[in-house]
Each structure stands twice: as C-alpha cells, then as structure tokens.
C-alpha positions in Angstrom: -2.5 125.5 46.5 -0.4 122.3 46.8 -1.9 119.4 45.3 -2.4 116.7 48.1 -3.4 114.1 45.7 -0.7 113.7 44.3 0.7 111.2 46.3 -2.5 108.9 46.6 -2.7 109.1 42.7 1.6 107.7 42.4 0.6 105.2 44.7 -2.7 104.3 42.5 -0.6 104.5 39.6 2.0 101.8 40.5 -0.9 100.0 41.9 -2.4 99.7 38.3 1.3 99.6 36.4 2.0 96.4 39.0 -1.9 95.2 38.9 -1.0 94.5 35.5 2.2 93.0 35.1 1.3 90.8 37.9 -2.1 90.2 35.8 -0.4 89.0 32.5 2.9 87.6 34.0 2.0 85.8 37.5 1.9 82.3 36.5 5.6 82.4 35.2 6.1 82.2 39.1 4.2 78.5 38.8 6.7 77.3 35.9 9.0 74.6 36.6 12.9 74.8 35.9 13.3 75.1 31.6 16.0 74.0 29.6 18.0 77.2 29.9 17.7 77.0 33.4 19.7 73.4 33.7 21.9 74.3 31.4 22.7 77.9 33.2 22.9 76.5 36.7 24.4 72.9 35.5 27.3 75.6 33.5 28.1 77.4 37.1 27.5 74.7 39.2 29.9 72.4 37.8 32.6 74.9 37.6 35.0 75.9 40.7 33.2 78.7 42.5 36.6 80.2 42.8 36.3 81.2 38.7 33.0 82.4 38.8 34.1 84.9 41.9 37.0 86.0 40.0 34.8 86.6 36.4 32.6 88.9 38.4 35.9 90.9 39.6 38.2 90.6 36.2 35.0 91.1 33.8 37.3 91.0 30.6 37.2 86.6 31.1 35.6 84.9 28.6 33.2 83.1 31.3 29.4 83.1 30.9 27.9 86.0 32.1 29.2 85.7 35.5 26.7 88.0 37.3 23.8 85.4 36.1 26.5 82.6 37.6 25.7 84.4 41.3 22.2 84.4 41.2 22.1 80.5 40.2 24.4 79.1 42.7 23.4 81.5 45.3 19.5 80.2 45.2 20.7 76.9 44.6 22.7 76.6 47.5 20.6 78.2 49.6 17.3 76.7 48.4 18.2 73.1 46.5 16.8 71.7 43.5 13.4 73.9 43.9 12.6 76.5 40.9 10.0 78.3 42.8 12.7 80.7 45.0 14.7 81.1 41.5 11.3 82.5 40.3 10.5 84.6 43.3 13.8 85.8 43.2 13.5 87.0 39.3 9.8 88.6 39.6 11.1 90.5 42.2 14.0 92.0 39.9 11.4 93.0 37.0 9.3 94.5 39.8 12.6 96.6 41.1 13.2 96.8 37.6 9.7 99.1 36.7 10.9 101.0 39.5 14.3 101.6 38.5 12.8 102.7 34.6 10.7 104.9 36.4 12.6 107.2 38.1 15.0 107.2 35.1 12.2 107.9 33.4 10.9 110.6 35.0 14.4 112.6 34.9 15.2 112.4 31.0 11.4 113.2 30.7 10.9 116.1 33.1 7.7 115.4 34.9 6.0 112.3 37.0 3.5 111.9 34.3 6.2 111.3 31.8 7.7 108.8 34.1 4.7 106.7 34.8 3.2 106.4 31.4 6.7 105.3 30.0 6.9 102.4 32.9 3.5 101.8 31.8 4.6 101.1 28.5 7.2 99.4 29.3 6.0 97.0 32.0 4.6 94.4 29.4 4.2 93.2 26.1 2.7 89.9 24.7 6.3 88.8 22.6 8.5 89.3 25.8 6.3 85.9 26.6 9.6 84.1 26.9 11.0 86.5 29.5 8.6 86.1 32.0 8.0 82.4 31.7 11.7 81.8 31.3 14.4 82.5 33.9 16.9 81.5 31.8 16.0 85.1 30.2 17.7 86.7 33.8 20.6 88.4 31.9 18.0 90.4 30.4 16.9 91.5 33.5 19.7 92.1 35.5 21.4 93.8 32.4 18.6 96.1 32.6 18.7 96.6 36.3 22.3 97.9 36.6 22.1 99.6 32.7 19.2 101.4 34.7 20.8 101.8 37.8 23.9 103.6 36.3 22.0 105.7 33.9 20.4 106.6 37.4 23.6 107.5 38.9 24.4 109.4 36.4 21.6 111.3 35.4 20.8 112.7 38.9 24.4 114.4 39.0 23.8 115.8 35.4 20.7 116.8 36.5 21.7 118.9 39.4 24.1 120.5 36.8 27.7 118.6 37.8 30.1 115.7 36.7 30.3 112.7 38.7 32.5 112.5 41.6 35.0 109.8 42.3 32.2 108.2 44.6 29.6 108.3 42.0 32.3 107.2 38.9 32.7 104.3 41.3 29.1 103.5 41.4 28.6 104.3 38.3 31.8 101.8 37.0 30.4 98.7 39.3 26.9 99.3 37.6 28.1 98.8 34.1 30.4 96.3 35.1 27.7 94.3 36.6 25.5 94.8 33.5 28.2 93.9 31.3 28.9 90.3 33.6 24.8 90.2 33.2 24.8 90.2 29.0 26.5 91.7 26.3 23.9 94.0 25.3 25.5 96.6 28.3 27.9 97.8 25.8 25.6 100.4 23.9 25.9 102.2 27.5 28.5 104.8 26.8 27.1 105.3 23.2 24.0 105.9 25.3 25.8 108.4 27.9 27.2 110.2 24.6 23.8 110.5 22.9 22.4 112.2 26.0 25.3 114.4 26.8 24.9 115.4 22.4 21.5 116.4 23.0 21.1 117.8 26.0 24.3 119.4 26.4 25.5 120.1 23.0 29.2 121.2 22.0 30.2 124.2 20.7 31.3 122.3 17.1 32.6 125.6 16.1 35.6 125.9 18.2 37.8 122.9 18.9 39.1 124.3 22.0 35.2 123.9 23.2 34.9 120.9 22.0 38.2 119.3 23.4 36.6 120.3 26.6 33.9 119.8 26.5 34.8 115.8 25.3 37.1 116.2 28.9 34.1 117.5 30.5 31.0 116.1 29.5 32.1 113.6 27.3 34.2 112.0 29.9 32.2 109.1 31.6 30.8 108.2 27.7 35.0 108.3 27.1 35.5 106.0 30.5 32.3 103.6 29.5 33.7 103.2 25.9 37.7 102.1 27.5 35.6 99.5 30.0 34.0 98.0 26.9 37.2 98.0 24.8 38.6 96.0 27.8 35.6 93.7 27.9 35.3 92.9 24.2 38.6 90.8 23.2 37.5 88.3 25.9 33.9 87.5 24.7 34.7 87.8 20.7 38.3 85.6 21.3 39.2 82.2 22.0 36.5 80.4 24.7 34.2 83.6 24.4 30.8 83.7 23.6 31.0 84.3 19.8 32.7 80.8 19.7 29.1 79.2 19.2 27.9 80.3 15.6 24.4 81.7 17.3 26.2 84.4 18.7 28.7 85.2 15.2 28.1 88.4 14.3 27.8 89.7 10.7 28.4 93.5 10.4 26.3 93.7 7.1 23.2 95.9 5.9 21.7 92.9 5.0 21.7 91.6 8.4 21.2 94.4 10.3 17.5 95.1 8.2 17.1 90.9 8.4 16.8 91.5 12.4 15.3 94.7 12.5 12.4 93.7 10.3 11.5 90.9 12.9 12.2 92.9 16.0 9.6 95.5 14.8 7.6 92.6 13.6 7.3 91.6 17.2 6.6 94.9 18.5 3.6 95.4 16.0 2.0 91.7 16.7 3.0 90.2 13.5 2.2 87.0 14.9 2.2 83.9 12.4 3.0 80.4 14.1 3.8 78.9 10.2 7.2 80.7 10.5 10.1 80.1 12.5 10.3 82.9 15.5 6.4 82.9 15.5 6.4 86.4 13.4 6.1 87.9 10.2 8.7 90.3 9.5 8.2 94.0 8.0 9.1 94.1 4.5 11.5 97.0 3.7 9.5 99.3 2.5 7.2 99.0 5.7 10.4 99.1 8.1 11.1 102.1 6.6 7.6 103.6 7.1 8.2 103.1 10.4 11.2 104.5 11.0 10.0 107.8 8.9 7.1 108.3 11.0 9.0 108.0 14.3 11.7 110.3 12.7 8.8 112.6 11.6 7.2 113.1 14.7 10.3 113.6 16.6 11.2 116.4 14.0 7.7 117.7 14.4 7.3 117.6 18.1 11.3 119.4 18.6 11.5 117.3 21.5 15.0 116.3 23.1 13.3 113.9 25.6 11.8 112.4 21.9 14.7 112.2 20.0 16.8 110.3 23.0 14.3 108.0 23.1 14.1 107.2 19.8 18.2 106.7 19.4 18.1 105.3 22.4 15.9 102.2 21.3 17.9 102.4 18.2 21.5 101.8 19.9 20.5 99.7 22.5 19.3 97.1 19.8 22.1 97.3 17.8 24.2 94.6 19.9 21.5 91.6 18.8 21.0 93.0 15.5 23.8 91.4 13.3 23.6 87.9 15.3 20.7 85.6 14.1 17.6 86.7 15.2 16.2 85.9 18.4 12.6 85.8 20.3 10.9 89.0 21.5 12.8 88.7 25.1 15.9 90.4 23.8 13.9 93.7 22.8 13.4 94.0 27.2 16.5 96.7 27.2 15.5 98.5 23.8 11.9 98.8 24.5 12.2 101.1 27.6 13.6 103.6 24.7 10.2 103.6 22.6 8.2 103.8 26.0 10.2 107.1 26.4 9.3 108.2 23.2 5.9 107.3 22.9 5.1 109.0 26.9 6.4 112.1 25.8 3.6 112.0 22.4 1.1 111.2 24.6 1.4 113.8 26.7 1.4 116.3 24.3 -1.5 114.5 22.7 -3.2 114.9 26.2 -2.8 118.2 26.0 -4.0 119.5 22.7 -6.7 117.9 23.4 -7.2 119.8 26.6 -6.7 122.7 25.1 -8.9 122.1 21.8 -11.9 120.2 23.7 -13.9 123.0 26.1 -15.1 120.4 28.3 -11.5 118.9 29.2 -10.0 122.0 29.5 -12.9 123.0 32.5 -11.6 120.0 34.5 -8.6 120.1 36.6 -5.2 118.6 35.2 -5.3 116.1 38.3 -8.5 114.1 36.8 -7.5 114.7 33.2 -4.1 113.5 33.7 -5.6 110.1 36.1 -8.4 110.0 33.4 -5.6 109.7 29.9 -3.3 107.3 32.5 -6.6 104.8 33.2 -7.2 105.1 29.2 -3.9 104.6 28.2 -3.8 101.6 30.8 -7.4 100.0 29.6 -6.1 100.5 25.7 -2.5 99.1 25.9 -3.8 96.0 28.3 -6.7 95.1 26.0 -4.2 95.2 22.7 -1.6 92.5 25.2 -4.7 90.6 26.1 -5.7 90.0 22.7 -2.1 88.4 21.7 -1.1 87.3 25.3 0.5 83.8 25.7 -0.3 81.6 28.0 2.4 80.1 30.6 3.3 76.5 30.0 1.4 74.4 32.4 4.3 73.0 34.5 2.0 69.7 35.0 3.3 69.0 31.2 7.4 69.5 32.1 9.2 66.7 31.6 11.8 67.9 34.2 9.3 67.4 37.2 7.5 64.7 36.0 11.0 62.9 35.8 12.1 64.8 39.0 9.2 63.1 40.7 9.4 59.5 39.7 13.3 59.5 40.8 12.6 61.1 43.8 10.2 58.8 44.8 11.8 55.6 43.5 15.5 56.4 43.6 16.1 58.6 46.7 19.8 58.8 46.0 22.2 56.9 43.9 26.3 55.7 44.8 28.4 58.6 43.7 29.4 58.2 40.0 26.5 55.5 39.7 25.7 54.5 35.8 22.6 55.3 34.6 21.8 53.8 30.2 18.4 55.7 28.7 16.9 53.9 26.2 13.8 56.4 25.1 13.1 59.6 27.7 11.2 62.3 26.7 14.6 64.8 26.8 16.2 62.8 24.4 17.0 65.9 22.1 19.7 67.4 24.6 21.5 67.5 27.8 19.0 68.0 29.6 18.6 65.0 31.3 22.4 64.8 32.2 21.9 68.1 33.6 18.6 67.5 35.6 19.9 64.3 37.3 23.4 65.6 38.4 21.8 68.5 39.9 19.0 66.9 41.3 21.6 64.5 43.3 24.6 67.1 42.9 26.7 64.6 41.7 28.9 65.8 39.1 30.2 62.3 38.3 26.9 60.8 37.4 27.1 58.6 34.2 24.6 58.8 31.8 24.2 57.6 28.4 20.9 58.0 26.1 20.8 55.7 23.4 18.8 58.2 21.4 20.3 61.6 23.2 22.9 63.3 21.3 25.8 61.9 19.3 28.5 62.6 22.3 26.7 60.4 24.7 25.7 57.3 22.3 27.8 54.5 22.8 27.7 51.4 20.6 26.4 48.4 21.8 29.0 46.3 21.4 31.0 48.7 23.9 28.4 49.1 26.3 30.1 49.2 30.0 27.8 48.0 33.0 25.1 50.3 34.0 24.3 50.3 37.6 20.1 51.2 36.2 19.0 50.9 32.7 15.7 52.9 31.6 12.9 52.9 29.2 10.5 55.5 28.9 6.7 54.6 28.0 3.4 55.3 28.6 4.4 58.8 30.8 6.8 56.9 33.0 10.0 55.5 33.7 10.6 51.5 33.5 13.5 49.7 35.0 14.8 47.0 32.9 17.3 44.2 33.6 21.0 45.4 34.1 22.7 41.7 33.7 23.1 42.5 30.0 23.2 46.0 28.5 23.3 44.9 25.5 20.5 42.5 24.7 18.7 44.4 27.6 18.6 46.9 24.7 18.1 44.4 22.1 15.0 42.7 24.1 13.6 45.1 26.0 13.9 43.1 29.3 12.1 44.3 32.0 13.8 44.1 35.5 12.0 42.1 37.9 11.6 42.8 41.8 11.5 39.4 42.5 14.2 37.0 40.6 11.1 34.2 39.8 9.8 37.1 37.3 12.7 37.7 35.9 12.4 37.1 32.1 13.5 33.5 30.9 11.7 30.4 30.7 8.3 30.8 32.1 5.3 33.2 31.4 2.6 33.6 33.8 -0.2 36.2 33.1 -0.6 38.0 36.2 3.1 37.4 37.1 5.0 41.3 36.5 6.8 41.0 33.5 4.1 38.6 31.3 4.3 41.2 28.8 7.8 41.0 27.8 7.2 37.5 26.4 4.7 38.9 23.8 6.2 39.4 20.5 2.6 39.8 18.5 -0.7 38.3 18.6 -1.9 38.7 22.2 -4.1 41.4 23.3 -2.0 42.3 26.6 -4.5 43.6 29.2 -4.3 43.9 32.9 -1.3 43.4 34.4 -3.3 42.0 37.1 -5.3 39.6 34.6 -5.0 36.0 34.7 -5.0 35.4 31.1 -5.2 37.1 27.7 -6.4 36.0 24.9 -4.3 35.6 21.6 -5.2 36.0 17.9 -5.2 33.4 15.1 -1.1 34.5 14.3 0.1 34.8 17.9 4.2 34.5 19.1 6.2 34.4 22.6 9.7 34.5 22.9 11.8 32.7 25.6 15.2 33.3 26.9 16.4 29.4 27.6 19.6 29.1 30.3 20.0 25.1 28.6 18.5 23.2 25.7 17.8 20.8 28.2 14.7 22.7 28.8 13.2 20.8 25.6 9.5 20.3 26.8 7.2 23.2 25.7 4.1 23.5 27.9 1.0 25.9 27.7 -1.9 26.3 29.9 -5.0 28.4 28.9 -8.5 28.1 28.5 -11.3 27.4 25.7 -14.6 29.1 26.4 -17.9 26.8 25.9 -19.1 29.6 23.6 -16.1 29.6 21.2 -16.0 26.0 20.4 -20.0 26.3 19.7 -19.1 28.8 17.0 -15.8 27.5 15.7 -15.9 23.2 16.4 -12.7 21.7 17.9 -10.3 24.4 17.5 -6.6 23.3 15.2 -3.8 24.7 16.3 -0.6 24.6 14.6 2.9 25.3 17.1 6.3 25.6 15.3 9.2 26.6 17.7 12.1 29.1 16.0 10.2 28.4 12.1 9.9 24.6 12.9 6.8 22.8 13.0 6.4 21.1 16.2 2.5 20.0 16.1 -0.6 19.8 15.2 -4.1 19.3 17.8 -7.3 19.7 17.7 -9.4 20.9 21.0 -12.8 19.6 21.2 -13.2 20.4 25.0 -14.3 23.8 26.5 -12.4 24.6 29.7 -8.7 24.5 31.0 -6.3 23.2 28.6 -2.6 22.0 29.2 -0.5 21.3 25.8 3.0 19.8 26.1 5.1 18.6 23.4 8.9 17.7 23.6 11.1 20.0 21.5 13.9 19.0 19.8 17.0 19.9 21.3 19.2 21.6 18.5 16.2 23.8 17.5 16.4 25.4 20.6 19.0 28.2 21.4 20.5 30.0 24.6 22.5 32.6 23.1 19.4 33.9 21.4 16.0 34.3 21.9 13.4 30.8 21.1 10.3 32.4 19.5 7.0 29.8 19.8 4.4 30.8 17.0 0.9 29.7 17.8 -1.5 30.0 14.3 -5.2 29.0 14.9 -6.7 27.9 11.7 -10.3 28.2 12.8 -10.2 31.2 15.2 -13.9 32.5 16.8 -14.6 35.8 15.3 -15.4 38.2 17.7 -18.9 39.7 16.7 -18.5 43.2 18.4 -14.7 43.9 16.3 -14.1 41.4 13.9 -10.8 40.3 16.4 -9.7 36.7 15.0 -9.4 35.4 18.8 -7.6 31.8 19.9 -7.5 31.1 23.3 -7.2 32.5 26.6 -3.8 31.8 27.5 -2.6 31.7 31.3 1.2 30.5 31.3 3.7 29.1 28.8 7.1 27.9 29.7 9.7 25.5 28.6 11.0 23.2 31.0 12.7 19.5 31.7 
C-alpha cells in the first residue's frame, strides 16, 4: 500500500528545517547596512556599470566578484539607501538555498530521509553567526546557490545513467560561472565532479584504453570545469586581482594548511573562547587528527560511497580558504553541506540498528520511526545551537543609522561635491563614513576628510581647504561648528551658531547657544537653557577679540545670601592672558557687575584672551566638597 503520508510528513519536515532557521537567524533581517555592506555596494556603485556587465560575461577579469556587484546595484537602484530589501533579498537565497542542498542531497544520498536530515544539518550553526547577520557574507551564498545548482544539473543526468547534453553543459557552464563571479571558493567544483564520477563510477585502472575513455566520457565535464578555472585563475592571482591584498595571499604550506584547519574544526566543535582572536580555540594536532581518523574510520566501517563523498567533499571544498589567513565561521557555509552529507547517511544507519536491535521500534511502522529520529535529531542539534547561539547586533547601536538619521533630518541634501571636515565620528577607524555619505546622497564627488580617519584622508592643518560643514562628534550626536576658519575651528572647537549674535567672540551669555565654548575649566556647565552656572575657586574663559579696542572686561553674576554667610565678602583675584588685572572683595549678596579696563597690548586678536577668575575664599559645598565662586550670568569684553 502506498504511503499517503508521505507528503504531509516533507511538508512538516521543511516546516520544522525552516521553523528553525527562521528561529535562530530572523533578526539578521532587522540589521542595519555593516561595514562590508558600504564597502561592497560603495566598490560597484562607483564604478561604470558598463564593467561590472562585462565581469559577469568575461569572468577571467580581475573585478570583485561581479555576480555580488548585480545584486548590490540592482537593490540599490531599485530600492535606495534602505538595508531592509538587501536583507529580504538575501534570506530568501539561504531559504532557496536549503532547498537547492536538499534535492542534491537527496540524489547523492539515495532516499528523502537522507536528504532532509542533511538540510537539517546544514541549515544552521552557531559560528556561521556572521553570515546571517552580515550581508556582506552574500558571496557565500550565492557561491553556494549556483555550486548547488550545477551539481543539480549534473547529477540528475548522471543519475538517469547519461552525459550532459549541449543544453545541460550550457546550464551547467553558466552555473559555475556564476559561482565563480560569486567567490573563489567555486573552484573545488570540478575536483568535486571528479571525486563523484571516482566513486561512483570508477575506471577500469587496469587498461588505459578504459581509462582514456572513460576520462572522455565521464571525466569530461570535471575536464571542462578544471579549463574554466584555469581561465579564471591568472585574473584573480595577477596584477589588480584579489590576491593583491595580503588577506587573501595564499601560502601552499603544511603549516598553514593544519593552522586553518585546526580553527575551522574548532568552530565546528564550539571551541568558543572570546580571549583569542577569531573567538575560538583551535584543535591542537593531535586532536585534529583524531578527528579526521574517526571520520575516516567510520567511512571505512560503514563501506558507504554516499559517506566517503561527503567526507572529501567537505575536505576539497575547504581547501580554497585553507592556505589564506584564517577567517570567521561564515566561510565553512560551502564545506559544511559535505559533513551534513556525511553525518545523514550515519544517522540513518544508526536509526536503523536500532530498529532492528530494539523489539519495540522495530513493531512500529518506518513512517513514525523515521518522523520520530527526524523530531529527535531536530530537538538535539537545535538545543546544542541554542546553547552557543549569537545574538544579532541590535541595529539601534549602528553608527551608520544613527548618523544616517541625524543627516537626513538636518541636511536633506548637500551641493554636489560639497566639503564635509570630521573632527571625531564614531567611524573614525575606516572608510566607512566616506562610503555612507556618498551613497546616502549618491554623490560620488562628496569631500570628506576625518581628522582622525585613516592616514589617506588627514590633511594637515596648515593645508586645510574650505569646508562647506565642519563636524564634531559628542555626547551620541553630530555638532556643527564654525566654517570661517578650519583651522582654529579645529584648534578651538568653535561651535557654529544659528544666529550670528551667538557666534563665538567677545560676549558670553549663559543661556545664549554656544555659552559653553567660552569655558576653558572651572565652571560646572549645566543647562543649556540655564541662566547661570556657577564657577569653582580656579575658573577660566576664553575670548576671541576682533580689536584690542575691546579693552574693558565686564562680568555679571550673582552672590547668594547664603554663601557670603559662610565665606564673608568673597576676594577674587582676575588676571587676563597670566596678567594680574585686579583684586575686589564682595560683601553684597545679589547681582553683581565687575568691570575693569584692560590694558591694551595684553590683549590679542590673532589668538585666543583667556580671563582666569581664582576665588580665595570659595563656599564649600556641604553635599560634595565642590569649592564654588559665584553664579556667573555673562562675561564679555567690550569698548
């Protein structure tokens, strides 16, 4: 009798398989753009879209994974400056993805069961964090897809028992190519093709006539594969390829190759230690080689085929990122389906010896035993990836859409090829801000410099061109400051005013935007909104004179009833740039106005004139100890 379950329990097991991914990965969908995403889309965007058409076609260019160029500029130009369709857009290709690996899956390994307990498997793991919270990690993923897509292709001639035609050689062909223009890692495909042809349809070794065919027969597409990739290489490894940046030079040694390996296995196993620099202990060798004897052990116990393709499979296909310095968990997304192959196939078998050796199993039909192991398997592997799960950055905490905000709410465009000088911003360790705001306003002429960004873009003060907006970053936001002067902008820290009367200069008026700019040290700055604040017994303000004719210093604050009960007439002592100007008492409680001529050649207008206030008999606060003065309200130099 047919089984009519069958389909309700697929369709329950792809629930679960998705359930799951969905249930570990979903709120990479809520992450803002990362740095690998500006760079990425800031790298194809600002390049003619004419190159990036004719990379996709003449795959042997040294341009930057071309494929991941088409899936940028296409959501940005359909959708803007939003990450959210990019992320759609890239869920929805590791969802295709689990169904692609599935029904390659289920070929190699002969049954449905096979198949879903290997997409299982592969659907997640905790150290592929950076992949799903990352689409800058889409090369992974769209290598994958079209790796998968032509081992599809392939397999389901080879599995009705003939060679590819010229349509599916075709097919076949554009798949690899687009995996190839997706990442490097594509080139273990025909090494791939060859190790499934060597097992499951192995030559006659004995007679070279047999073998010459069957290299012309069998071995042909692995032969065709292998002439695409010896095409494909000389661009990437040669001049303005990828190897040019020395985190992609590989070193063909033994020592490298076990360096890698041991931390790629680390990953797999949870070897988690954040006191190291990928976040993993590696196997030593002697453990890497327990590992590798067991998995060679059991494949020599079990006589599988489906078992020993896995197992090279996950071998070869990590090969490519294992003589390059190592890299986070994400790159093991093509390798891993391998080891899912592998460890389906022992499970299975497990599943049944211990149907056959356990009465009770064995009097239940296979339907429930097989639904029963998948649901175990399922509860097992998701409660091992809770335990080490990582969470998804909040995106409240980027930088790029916090900044993103500000400017679009403040700046809704700027002129084309406007100037823009960063003094402190929280991207100050890359490009990234140059990237962010020419995209943002897709303006590839947008100047900007960061005085503490990367060497390439600090420019010496002295050289300093005008800046159309200057920036400071503090407190969680952006602050404009004043544009007149770059340069002692920079220096001074000079706030821009809305309105000119605020601007920085001669007059200070708590309340007034900009009051705090004046402080050098010694006033507890409050309020903005405040109408004084009160300075300490060492307090200084700093003026920026337009004419020494501005010689008489004048100060307005006020002197609390219950200060001069504690402290008598308060003495104050004023010296204006390290001169002493004066000397007065204050015996009376209320507002105060001082003024005192200043010398004319002790003040300065190329320079900054710093007033020091020092209070010999300052209140003590009893609550903090704070050595208080007075409650100042304006100072300001005038005629």
């Amino acid at each position: 009798m047919a089984d009519r379950s069958g389909p309700l329990r697929s369709v329950l097991a792809a629930v679960i398989i998705v359930g799951l991914f969905l249930f570990f990965t979903w709120r990479g969908l809520l992450v803002y753009y990362t740095g690998d995403d500006l760079m990425n889309l800031y790298g194809y965007w600002s390049k003619p879209l004419s190159s990036l058409v004719k990379a996709n076609i003449f795959f042997w260019t040294p341009y930057y994974r071309p494929f991941g160029g088409v899936v940028y500029r296409t959501i940005f130009a359909l959708f803007g400056f939003d990450p959210y369709p990019l992320y759609v857009v890239y869920f929805a290709a590791m969802l295709l993805n689990l169904w692609v690996a599935y029904l390659v899956f289920r070929r190699i390994g002969g049954s449905g069961e096979v198949g879903v307990i290997a997409t299982l498997l592969f659907a997640f793991h905790g150290k592929l964090d950076y992949l799903y919270y990352n689409a800058g990690s889409m090369y992974d993923v769209f290598c994958f897809l079209f790796f998968f897509l032509a081992l599809l292709i392939y397999l389901r001639a080879r599995m009705q028992g003939r060679f590819l035609g010229l349509g599916g050689t075709l097919g076949f062909v554009a798949c690899f190519v687009c995996s190839l223009n997706s990442k490097e890692m594509a080139a273990a495909l025909p090494v791939i093709v060859l190790v499934y042809e060597l097992i499951f349809h192995t030559p006659d070794f004995r007679s070279v006539r047999a073998l010459l065919r069957w290299i012309v027969r069998e071995g042909r597409m692995a032969l065709l594969g292998a002439v695409i990739v010896l095409i494909y290489l000389p661009g990437k490894l040669g001049q303005g390829g990828l190897a040019q940046d020395t985190a992609y030079i590989p070193s063909y040694t033994w020592a490298r190759w076990l360096e890698d390996t041991e931390t790629y296995i680390g990953y797999l196993l949870y070897r988690n230690n954040p006191f190291v620099p990928l976040g993993v202990t590696p196997l030593t060798l002697l453990a890497l080689a327990a590992f590798y004897a067991v998995l060679i052990g059991i494949a020599l116990w079990m006589r599988s085929r489906v078992v020993w393709f896995g197992l090279l499979y996950f071998v070869i296909a990590l090969l490519p990122v294992s003589f390059i310095p190592a890299r986070l968990g994400f790159v093991l997304y093509l390798p891993l389906a391998g080891l899912a192959l592998y460890a389906a196939v022992c499970l299975v078998r497990l599943r049944d010896a211990l149907r056959s050796r356990i009465p009770h199993l064995g009097a239940l039909s296979p339907q429930i035993v097989s639904s029963a192991f998948f649901v175990a398997i399922a509860v097992i592997i998701g409660s091992i990836d809770y335990q080490y799960w990582t969470r998804a950055p909040d995106p409240q905490y980027s930088p790029y859409k916090s900044t993103i905000a500000e400017f679009s709410e403040r700046y809704p465009s700027f002129p084309k090829g406007a100037k823009l000088l960063f003094i402190h911003s929280p991207m100050d360790a890359g490009w990234d801000m140059v990237f962010l705001l020419r995209l943002y306003y897709r303006d590839a002429d947008l100047f900007i410099t960061q005085m503490n960004g990367p060497p390439e873009q600090r420019i010496a003060l002295n050289r300093m061109p005008h800046y159309d907006r200057i920036f400071d970053f503090s407190e969680g936001h952006y602050l404009e400051l004043d544009n007149a002067d770059p340069a002692q902008t920079v220096q001074l820290h000079l706030v821009k005013a809305a309105n000119p009367a605020d601007a920085f200069g001669e007059t200070m008026t708590i309340g007034r935007p900009g009051a705090s700019q004046y402080v050098v040290k010694g006033v507890l700055v409050g309020d903005p909104k405040a109408d004084g604040y009160w300075t300490l017994d060492e307090s200084e303000l700093r003026f920026k004179l337009s004419s020494t004719g501005h010689h008489v210093f004048r100060e307005r604050f006020y002197l609390p009833m219950e200060t001069l009960k504690k402290t008598g007439p308060l003495r104050v002592d004023f010296y204006v740039n390290g001169q002493f100007l004066d000397r007065v008492q204050f015996a009376k409680d209320g507002d105060v106005i001082y003024q005192h001529d200043v010398p004319a050649d002790w003040l300065k207008t190329d320079s900054l004139t710093i007033v020091r206030m020092h209070v010999d008999n300052p209140y003590i606060a009893p609550r903090d100890g704070a050595r208080l003065g007075v409650l100042l309200r304006t100072a300001t130099f005038g005629p």
